[in-house]
C-alpha positions as CSV (number, residue, x, y, z in Angstrom):
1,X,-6.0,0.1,16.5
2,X,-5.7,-3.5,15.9
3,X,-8.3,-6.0,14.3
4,X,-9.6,-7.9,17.7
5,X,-11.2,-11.4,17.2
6,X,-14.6,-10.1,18.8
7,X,-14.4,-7.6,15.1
8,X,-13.9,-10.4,12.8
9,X,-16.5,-12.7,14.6
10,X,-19.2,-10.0,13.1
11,X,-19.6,-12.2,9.5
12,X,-22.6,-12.6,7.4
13,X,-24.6,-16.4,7.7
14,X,-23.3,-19.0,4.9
15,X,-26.8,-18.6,3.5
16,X,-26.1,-15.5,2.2
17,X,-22.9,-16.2,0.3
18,X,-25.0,-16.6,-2.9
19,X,-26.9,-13.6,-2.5
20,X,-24.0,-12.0,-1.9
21,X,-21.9,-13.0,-5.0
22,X,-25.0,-13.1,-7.3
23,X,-24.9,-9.5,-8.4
24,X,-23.0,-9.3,-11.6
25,X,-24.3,-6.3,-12.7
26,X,-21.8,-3.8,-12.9
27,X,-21.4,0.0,-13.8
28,X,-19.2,0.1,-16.9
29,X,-17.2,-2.8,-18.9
30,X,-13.2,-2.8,-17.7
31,X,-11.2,-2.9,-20.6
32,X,-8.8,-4.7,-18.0
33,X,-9.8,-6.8,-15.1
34,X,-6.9,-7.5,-12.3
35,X,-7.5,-10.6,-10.0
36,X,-6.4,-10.8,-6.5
37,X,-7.2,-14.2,-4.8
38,X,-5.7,-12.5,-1.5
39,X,-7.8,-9.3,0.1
40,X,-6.9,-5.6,-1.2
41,X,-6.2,-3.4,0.0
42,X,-3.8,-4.9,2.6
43,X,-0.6,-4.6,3.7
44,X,0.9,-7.6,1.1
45,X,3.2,-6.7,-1.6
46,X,0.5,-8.2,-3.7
47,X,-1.9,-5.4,-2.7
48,X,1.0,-2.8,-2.9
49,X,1.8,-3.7,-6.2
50,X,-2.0,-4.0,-7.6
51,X,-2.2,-0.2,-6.0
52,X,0.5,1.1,-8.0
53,X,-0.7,-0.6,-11.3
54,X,-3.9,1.3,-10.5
55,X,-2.8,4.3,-10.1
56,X,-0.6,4.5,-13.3
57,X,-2.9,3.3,-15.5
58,X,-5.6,5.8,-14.2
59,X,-3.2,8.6,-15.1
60,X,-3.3,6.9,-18.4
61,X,-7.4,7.1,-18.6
62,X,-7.6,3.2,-18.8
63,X,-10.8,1.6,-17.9
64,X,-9.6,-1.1,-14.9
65,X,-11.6,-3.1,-12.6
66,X,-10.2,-5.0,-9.4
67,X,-11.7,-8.6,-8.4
68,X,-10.8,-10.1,-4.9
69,X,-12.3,-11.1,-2.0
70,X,-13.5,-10.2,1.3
71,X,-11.7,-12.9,3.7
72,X,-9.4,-11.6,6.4
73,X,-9.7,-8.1,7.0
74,X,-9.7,-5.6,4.1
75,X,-13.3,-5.4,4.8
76,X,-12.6,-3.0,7.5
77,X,-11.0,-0.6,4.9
78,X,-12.5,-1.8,1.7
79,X,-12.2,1.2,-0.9
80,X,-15.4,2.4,-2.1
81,X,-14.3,3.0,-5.8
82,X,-16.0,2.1,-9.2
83,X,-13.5,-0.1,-10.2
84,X,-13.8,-2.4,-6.9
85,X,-15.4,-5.7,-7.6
86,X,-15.8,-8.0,-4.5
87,X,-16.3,-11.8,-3.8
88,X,-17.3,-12.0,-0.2
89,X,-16.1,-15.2,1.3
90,X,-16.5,-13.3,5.4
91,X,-18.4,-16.6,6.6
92,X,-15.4,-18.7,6.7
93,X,-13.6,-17.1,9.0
94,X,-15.6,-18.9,11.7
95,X,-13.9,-21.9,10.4
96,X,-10.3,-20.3,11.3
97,X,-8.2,-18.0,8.1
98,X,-5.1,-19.7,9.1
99,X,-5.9,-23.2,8.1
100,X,-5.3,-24.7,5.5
101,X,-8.7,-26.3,4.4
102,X,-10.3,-22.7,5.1
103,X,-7.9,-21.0,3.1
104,X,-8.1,-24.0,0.3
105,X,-12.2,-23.7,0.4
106,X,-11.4,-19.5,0.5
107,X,-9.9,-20.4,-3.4
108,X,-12.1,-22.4,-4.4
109,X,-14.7,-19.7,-3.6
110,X,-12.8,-17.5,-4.7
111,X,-12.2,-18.8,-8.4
112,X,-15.5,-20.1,-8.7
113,X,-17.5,-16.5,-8.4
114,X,-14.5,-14.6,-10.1
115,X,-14.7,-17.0,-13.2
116,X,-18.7,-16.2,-13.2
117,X,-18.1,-12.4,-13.3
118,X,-15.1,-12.6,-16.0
119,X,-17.5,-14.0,-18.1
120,X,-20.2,-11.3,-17.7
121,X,-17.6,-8.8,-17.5
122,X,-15.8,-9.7,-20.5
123,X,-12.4,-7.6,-20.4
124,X,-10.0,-7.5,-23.3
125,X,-7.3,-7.8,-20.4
126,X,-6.9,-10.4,-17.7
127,X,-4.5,-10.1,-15.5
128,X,-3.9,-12.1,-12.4
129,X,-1.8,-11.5,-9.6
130,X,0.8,-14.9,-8.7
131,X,-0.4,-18.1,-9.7
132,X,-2.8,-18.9,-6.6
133,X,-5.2,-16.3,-8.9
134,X,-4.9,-17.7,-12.2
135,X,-7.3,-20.6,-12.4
136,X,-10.1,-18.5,-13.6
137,X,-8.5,-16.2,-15.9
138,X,-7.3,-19.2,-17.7
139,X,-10.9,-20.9,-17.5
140,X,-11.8,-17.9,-19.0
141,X,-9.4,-17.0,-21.9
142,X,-11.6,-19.8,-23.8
143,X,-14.6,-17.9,-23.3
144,X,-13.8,-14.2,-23.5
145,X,-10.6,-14.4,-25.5
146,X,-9.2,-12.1,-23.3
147,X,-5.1,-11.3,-23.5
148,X,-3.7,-12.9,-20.2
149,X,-1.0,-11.7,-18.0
150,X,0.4,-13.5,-15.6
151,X,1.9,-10.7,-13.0
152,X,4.3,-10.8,-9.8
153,X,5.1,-14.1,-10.6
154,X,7.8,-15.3,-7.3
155,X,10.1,-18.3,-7.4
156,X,7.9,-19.7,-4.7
157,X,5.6,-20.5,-7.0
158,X,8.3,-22.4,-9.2
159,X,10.3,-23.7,-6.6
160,X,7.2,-26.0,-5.3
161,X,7.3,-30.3,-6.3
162,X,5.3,-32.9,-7.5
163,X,1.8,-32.3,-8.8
164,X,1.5,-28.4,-7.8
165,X,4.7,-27.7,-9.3
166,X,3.7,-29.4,-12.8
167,X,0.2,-27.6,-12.5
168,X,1.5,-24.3,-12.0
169,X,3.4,-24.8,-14.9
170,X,1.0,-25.9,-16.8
171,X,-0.5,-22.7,-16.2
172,X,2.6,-20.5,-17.2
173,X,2.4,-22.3,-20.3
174,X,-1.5,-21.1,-20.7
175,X,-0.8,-17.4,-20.1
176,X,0.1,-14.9,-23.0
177,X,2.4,-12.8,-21.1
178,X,4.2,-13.3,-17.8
179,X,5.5,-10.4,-15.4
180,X,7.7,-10.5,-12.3
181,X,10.0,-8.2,-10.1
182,X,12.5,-11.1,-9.9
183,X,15.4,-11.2,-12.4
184,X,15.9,-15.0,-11.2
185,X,12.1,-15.7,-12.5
186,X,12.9,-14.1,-15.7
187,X,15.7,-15.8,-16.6
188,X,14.0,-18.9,-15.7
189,X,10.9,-18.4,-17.7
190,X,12.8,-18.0,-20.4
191,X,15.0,-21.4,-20.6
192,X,11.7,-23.0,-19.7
193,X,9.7,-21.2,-22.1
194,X,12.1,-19.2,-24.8
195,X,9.0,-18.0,-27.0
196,X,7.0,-16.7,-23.9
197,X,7.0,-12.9,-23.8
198,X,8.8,-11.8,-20.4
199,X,9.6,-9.2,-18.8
200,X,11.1,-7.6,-15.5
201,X,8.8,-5.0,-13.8
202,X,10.4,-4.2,-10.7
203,X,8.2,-2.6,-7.8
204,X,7.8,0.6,-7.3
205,X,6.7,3.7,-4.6
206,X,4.6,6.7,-4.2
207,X,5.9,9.6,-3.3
208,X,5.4,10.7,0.8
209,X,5.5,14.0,1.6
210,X,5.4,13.9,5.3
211,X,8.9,12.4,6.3
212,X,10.4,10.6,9.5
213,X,12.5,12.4,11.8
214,X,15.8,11.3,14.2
215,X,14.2,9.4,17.1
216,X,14.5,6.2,19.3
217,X,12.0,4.1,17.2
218,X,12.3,1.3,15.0
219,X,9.5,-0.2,12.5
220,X,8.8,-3.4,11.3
221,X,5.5,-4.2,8.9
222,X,4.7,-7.6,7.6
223,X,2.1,-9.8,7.2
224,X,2.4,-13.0,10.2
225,X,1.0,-15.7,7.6
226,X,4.1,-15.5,5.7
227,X,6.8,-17.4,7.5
228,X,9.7,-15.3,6.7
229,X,7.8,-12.5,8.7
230,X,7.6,-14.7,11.7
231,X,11.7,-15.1,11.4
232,X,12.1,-11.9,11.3
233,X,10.0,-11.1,14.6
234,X,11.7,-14.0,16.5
235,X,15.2,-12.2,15.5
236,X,13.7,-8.7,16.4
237,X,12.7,-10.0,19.9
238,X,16.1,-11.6,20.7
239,X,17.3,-7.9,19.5
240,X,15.2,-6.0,21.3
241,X,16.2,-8.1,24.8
242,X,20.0,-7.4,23.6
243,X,19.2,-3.7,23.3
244,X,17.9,-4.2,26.9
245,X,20.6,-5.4,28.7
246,X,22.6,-2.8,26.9
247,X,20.3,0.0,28.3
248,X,19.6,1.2,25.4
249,X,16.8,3.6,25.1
250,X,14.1,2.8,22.2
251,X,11.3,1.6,21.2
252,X,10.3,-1.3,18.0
253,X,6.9,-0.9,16.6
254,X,5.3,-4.1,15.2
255,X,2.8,-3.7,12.4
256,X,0.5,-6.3,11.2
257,X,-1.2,-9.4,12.0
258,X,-3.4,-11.6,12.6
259,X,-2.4,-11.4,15.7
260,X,-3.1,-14.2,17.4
261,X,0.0,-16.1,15.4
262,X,1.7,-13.8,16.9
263,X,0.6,-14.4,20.7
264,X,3.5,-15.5,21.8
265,X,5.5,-12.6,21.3
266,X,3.0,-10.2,23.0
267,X,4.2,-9.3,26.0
268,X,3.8,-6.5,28.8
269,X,7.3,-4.6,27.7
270,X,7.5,-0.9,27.3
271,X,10.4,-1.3,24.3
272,X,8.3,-3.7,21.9
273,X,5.4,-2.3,20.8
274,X,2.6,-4.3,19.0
275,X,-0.2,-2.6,16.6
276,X,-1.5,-5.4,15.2
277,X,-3.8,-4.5,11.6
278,X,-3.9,-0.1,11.5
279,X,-5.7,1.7,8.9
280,X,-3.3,3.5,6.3
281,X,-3.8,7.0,8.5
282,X,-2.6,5.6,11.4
283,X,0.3,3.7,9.3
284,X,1.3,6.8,8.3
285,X,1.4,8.5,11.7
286,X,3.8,5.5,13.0
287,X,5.8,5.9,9.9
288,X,6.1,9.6,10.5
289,X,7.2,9.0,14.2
290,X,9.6,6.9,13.9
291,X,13.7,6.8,11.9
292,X,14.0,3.0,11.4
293,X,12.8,0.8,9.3
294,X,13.7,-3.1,9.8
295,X,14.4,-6.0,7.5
296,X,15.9,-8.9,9.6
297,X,16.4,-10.8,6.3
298,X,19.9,-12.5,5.9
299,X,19.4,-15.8,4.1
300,X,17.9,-16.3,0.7
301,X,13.9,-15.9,0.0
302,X,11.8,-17.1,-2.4
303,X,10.1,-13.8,-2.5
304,X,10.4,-11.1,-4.7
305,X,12.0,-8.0,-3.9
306,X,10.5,-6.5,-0.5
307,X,8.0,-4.0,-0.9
308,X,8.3,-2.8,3.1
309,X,12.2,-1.7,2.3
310,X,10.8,0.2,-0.5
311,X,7.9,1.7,1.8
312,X,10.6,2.5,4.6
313,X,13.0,4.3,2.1
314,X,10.0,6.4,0.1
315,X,8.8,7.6,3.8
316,X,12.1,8.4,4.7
317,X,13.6,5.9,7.2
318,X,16.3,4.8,8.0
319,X,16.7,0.9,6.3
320,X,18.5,-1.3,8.7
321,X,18.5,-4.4,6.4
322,X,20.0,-8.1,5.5
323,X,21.2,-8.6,1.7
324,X,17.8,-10.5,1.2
325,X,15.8,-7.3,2.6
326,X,17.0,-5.1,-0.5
327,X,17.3,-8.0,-2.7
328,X,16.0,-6.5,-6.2
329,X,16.5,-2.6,-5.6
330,X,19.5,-2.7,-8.1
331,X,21.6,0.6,-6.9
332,X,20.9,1.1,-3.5
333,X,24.4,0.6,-1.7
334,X,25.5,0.3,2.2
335,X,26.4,3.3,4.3
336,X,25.5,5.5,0.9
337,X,21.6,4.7,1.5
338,X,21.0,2.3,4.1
339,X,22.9,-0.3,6.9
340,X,23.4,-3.0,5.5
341,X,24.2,-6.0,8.3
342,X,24.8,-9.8,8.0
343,X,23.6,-11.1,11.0
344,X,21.1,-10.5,13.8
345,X,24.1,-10.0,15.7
346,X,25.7,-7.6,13.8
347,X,22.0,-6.0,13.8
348,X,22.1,-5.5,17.5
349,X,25.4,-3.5,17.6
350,X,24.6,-1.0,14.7
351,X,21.0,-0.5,16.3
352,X,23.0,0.2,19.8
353,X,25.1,2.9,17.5
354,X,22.2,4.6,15.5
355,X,19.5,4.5,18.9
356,X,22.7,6.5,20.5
357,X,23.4,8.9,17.9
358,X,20.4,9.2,15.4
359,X,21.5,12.3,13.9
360,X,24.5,11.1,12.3
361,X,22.3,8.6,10.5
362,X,20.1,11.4,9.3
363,X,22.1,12.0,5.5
364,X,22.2,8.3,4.9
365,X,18.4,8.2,5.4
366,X,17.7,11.0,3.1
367,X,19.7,9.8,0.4
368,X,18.0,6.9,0.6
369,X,14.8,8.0,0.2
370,X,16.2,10.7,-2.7
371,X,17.1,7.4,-4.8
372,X,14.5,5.3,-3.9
373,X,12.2,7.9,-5.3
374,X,13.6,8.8,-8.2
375,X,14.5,5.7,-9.3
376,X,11.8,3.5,-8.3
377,X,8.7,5.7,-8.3
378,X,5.6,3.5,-10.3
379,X,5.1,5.7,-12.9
380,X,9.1,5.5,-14.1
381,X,9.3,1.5,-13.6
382,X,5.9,1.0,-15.2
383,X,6.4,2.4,-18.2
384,X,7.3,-0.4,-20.4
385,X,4.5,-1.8,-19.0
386,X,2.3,0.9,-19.9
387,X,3.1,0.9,-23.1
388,X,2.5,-2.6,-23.4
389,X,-1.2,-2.5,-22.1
390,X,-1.5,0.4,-24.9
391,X,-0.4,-1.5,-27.8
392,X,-2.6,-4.4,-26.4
393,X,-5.9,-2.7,-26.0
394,X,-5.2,-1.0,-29.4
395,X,-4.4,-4.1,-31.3
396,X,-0.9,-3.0,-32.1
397,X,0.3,-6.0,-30.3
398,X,-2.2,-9.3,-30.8
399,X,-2.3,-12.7,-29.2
């Protein structure tokens, strides 16, 4: 069911932000805080990647806490754990989330409360999540002296100009240790900064057990704020009115939102389907019903490597993607464990091929998802980084 506008109207008064954020008191003392400037859970790789991280290092019995906000919509499915801190910022959406002074006002918020609980909180770990969250761990590292990690740090945070692009790295140049699933980013850090510690830490999966089947539907997650998403659903559209006029029989399910940046698209046809924001049970459901998963992504991005290929592959789908789509997933190679095409055009006619004969697609899906798995699973590509956060909370490794 999607997130309607009538759903998010239902915000708290701005006269209760204060009393909302005032209440620092908290249940135990994280010996690692993780900051998220964007809501979590959601269907970002940001919130995919903070998920993973968690899950690890609770195997690992180490004491975490999670601060972010309530802004858009992870309200509707915020998780009720310990280790939840949030910052509710719900009043602005009156003012409109896609714009750009509500979402500048949102950080501000947003640094301004998380810097006040650091402090009380007082973690021997701070990590933040891309630079749009680092503001207050690095107010804070003065007052806590707390370790600080910079993690899933994207070349569009280093490919900006002017006065952002010298404060960001200003930043960088603050933080102890910086993390990133992009190979490009390392290398870069490290001619900019050859005495900053570095490292790759690729994305990663959970394993699925319930696992798609042959049939005549496609998938395609993404979050409509990001630009790249709305390029790929403007190249999905113009395939699925090809796969029309080819009398093709399927069906593309759109996940995601908000959905009125997406209006335009929305239309009364019976092959595109639109589900706008779905809890993670009924994700699950549409992953399990359909064989395809989508990634439209031909040119370069300045993203890292794309967390929905690595969610389509772990829940067994077939990955119809651009080089871009798979960019990071070192291994994975085309016709072995997923379609690889160059074009939207060259997207249409190896749709037309699999929606005709599904089955024979079937052993390239599995191996896909066999690889993906074992290869890419968090615990295996978090393991240096686990290690790390060891030696760090045990003093083995000081800053």
């Amino acid at each position: 069911m999607a997130l309607t506008i009538k759903e998010i109207s239902q915000k708290p008064k701005i006269e209760h932000l204060l009393r909302a954020n005032s209440d620092l008191r908290i249940s135990a003392r994280p010996n690692m805080l993780i900051l998220s400037y964007l809501d979590h859970p959601s269907y970002i790789g940001m919130s995919k990647r903070i998920k993973g991280i968690i899950k690890v290092l609770e195997m690992e019995n180490i004491s975490i806490s999670v601060l972010c906000p309530i802004f858009l919509y992870s309200w509707r499915a915020r998780a009720n754990k310990d280790y939840y801190n949030y910052i509710d910022i719900r009043f602005l959406q009156k003012m409109g989330t896609t714009r750009l002074l509500t979402r500048l006002l949102a950080l501000l918020l947003y640094s301004f409360f998380a810097l006040l609980k650091i402090v009380k909180l007082k973690p021997k770990i701070i990590q933040y999540q891309t630079l749009y969250s680092s503001v207050p761990a690095i107010l804070a590292k003065y007052l806590t002296r707390s370790v600080i990690i910079g993690d899933d740090i994207l070349w569009d945070n280093l490919c900006t100009h002017g006065i952002l692009r010298s404060f960001f790295m200003i930043l960088l140049s603050l933080t102890d240790i910086i993390l990133t699933p992009s190979m490009r980013v390392k290398n870069y850090i490290k001619k900019v900064f050859p005495a900053k510690l570095t490292l790759y830490v690729s994305n990663g999966v959970d394993e699925v057990s319930q696992i798609s089947m042959p049939t005549n539907r496609a998938v395609f997650i993404g979050t409509f704020t990001y630009s790249e998403n709305l390029k790929a659903l403007e190249r999905i559209v113009r395939v699925s009115e090809h796969l029309k006029k080819c009398n093709i029989n399927f069906e593309i399910v759109i996940i995601g939102g908000p959905l009125h940046l997406i209006s335009s698209f929305i239309r009364n046809d019976e092959n595109l389907l639109f589900a706008g924001i779905v809890s993670e049970s009924e994700l699950e459901k549409i992953y399990s019903s359909s064989f395809i998963g989508l990634a439209p992504f031909f040119a370069e991005v300045t993203g890292g490597q794309r967390m929905k290929c690595l969610e389509y592959f772990a829940h067994g789908l077939l990955v119809v993607s651009g080089k871009a789509g798979v960019d990071g997933i070192l291994g994975v190679r085309d016709g072995i464990h997923f379609i690889f095409v160059n074009s939207e055009v060259e997207m249409m006619e190896k749709l037309k091929n699999i929606f005709r004969e599904p089955n024979k697609y079937v052993e390239i899906a599995r191996a896909g998802r066999s690889f993906i798995l074992t290869n890419f699973s968090w615990r295996k590509v978090l393991e240096d980084y686990v290690r790390m956060i060891k030696e760090l909370l045990s003093g083995q490794m000081k800053f």
